[in-house]
C-alpha positions in Angstrom: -13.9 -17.7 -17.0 -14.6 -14.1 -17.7 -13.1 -13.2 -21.4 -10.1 -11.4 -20.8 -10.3 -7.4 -21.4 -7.4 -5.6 -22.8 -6.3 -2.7 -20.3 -3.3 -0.3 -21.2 -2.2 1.2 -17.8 0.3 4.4 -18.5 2.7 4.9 -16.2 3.4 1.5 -15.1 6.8 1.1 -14.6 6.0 1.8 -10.8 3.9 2.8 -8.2 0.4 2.5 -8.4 0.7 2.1 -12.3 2.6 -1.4 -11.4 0.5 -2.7 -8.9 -2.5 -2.1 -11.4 -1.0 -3.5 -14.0 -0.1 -6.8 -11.4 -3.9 -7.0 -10.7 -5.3 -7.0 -13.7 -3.2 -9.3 -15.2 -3.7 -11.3 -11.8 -7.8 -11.4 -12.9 -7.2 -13.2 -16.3 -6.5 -9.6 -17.7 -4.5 -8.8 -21.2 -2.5 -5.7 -19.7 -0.6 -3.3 -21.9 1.8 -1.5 -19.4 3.9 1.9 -20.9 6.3 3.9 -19.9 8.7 6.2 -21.0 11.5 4.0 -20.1 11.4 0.4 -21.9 14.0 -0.9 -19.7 12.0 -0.4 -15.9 9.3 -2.6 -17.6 11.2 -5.7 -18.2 11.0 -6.9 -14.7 7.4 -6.3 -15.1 6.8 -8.4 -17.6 9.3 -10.9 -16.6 7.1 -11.1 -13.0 3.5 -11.1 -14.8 4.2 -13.7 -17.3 3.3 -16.4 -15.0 0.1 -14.9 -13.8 -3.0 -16.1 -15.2 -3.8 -13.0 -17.6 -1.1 -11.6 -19.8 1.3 -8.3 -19.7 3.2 -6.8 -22.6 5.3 -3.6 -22.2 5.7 -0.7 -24.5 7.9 2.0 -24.6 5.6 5.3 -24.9 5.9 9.0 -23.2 2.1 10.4 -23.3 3.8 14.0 -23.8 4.7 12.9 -27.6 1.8 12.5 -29.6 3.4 10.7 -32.5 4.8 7.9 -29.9 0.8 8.1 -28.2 -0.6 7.3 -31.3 2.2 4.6 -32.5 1.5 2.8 -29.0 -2.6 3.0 -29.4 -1.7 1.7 -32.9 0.3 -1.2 -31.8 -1.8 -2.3 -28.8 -4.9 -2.4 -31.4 -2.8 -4.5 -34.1 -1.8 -7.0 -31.4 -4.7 -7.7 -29.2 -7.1 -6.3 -31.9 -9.1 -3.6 -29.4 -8.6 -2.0 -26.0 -11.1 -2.0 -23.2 -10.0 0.1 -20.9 -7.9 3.0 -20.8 -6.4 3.9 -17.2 -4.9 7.2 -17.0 -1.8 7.0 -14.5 1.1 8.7 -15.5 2.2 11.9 -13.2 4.6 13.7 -12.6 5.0 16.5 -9.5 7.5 19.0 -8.1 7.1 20.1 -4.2 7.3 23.7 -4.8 5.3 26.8 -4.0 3.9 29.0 -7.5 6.9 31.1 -6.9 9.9 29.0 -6.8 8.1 26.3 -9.5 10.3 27.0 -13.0 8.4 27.4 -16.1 10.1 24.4 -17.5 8.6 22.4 -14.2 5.3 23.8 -14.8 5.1 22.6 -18.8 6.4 19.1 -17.1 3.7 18.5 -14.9 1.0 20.3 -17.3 2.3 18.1 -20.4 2.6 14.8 -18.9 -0.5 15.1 -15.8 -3.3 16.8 -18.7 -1.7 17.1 -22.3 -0.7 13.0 -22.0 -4.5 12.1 -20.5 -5.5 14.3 -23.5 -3.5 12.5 -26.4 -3.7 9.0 -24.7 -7.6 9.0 -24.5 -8.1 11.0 -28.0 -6.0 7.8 -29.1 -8.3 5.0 -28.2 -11.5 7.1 -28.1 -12.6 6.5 -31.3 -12.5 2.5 -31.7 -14.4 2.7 -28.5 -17.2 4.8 -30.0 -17.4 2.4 -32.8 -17.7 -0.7 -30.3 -20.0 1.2 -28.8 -18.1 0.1 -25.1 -15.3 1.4 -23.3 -13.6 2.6 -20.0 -11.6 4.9 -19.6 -10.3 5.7 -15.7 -8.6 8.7 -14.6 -6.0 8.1 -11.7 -6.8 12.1 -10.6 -5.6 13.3 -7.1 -7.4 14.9 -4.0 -5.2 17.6 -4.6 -7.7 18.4 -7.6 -10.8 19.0 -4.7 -8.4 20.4 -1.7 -5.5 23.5 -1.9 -2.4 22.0 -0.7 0.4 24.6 -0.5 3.7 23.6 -2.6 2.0 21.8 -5.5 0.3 24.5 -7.3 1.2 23.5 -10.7 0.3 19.5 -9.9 -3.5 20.6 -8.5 -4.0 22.5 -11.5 -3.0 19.9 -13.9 -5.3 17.3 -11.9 -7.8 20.2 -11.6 -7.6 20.3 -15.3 -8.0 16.9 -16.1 -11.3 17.0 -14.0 -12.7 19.5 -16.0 -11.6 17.7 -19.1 -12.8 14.2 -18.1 -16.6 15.7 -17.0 -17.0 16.9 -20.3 -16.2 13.9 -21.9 -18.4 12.1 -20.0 -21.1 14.5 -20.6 -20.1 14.0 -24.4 -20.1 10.1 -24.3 -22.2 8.8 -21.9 -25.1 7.9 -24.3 -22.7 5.9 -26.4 -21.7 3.0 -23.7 -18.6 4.9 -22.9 -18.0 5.2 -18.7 -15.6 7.8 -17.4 -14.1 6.9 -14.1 -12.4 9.9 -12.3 -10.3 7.9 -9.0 -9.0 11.0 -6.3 -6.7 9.2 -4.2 -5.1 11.0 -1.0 -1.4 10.6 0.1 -0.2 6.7 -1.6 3.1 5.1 -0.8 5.2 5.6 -4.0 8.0 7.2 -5.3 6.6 10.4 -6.4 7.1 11.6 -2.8 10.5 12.5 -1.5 12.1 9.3 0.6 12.3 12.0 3.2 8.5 12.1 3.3 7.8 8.4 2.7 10.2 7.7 5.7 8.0 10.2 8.2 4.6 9.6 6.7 4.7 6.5 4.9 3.0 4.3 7.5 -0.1 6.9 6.9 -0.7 6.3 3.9 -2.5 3.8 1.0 -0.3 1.2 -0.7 -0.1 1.1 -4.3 -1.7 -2.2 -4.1 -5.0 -1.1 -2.0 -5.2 1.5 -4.7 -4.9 -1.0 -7.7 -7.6 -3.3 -6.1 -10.3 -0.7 -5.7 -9.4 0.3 -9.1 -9.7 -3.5 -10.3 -13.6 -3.7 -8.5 -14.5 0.1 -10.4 -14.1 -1.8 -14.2 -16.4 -4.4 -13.0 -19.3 -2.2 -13.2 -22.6 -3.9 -15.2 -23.1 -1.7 -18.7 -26.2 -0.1 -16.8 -24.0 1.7 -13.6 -21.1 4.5 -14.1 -19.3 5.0 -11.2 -18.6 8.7 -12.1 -16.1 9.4 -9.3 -14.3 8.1 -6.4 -12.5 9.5 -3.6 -9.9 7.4 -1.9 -8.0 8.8 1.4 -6.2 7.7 4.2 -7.7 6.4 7.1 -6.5 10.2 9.1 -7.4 12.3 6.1 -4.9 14.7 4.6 -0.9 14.4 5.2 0.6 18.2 5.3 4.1 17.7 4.1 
């Protein structure tokens, strides 16, 4: 058996942020699932503590730096490193530049490219010393196409692109990989139930998601897989 890696997955309490954190652990994984909400991660752990890795839940919202760093701290003390970092936690509003609220626009912007910001400037530097690391950026297609009504999410995404490539320029002679993952449309509940009832049999499960995800951290220390577009079978859903 593989030795187990340890793999905190924000934004876990659902989504595509659960059904990583279900196959990971699955794989013989240590998982370290957060969310802001402590309480929508018990079932979670519950559910993964008979799977042949491990899962352990902690309360953290990646806006707040001092609860970003406590978490990092915490997940270091316990398992005594982290392997990969995965990026997950979003946040969106389906509204055009107009009618989208400054408070909704710092929402998306803090939690979508401030929280990938703090969370990987948290783990960053024990990885530098190892000398290993992943870190994987669940991005959006909405970063590479212009979907009207979501002008504040793309550029958040957009922004975490930018952010990520330069890391990666920054890093990749030190054994760290940066993974940036563009999925299209995914059944969760970041879309509206209205939309999930008219389009949801077009697009990915979370679960599809999670398992391409699962096969990208399996990359040899000599092979970065830089980025990865994943869309439904049709292409683009116009909601």
């Amino acid at each position: 058996m593989p030795t187990p890696r340890v793999v905190w997955i924000t934004g876990a309490s659902s989504g595509i942020g659960r059904a990583l954190s279900e196959e990971f652990a699955s794989h013989g994984d240590i998982v370290a699932a957060t969310a802001r909400t402590l309480s929508n991660l018990a079932a979670l752990e519950s559910q993964l503590g008979s799977s042949s890795g491990a899962c352990t839940v902690f309360r953290c919202d990646v806006t707040d730096d001092e609860q970003v760093q406590a978490t990092a701290g915490a997940i270091l003390s316990k398992f005594g490193g982290i392997d990969i970092l995965i990026n997950n936690a979003g946040v969106t509003y389906f509204k055009d530049f107009l009618n989208t609220t400054i408070k909704q626009f710092d929402e998306v912007i803090d939690t979508n490219l401030r929280g990938l910001f703090l969370s990987t400037k948290a783990v960053l530097p024990e990885m530098l010393k190892k000398g290993r690391g992943s870190i994987i950026n669940v991005l959006s297609y909405a970063a590479k196409a212009t979907y009207t009504g979501s002008s504040a999410y793309a550029a958040s995404k957009a922004g975490a692109e930018a952010l990520m490539n330069a890391l990666r320029a920054e890093t990749r002679d030190k054994g760290i990989k940066i993974i940036n993952v563009y999925p299209g449309a995914v059944f969760t509940p970041i879309w509206h139930p209205k939309h999930r009832d008219k389009y949801g049999h077009q697009m990915m499960k979370p679960a599809e998601v999670a398992k391409v995800l699962y096969e990208i951290s399996c990359q040899p220390p000599s092979m970065m897989m830089e980025d990865v577009v994943l869309r439904p079978q049709i292409g683009d859903l116009r909601v």
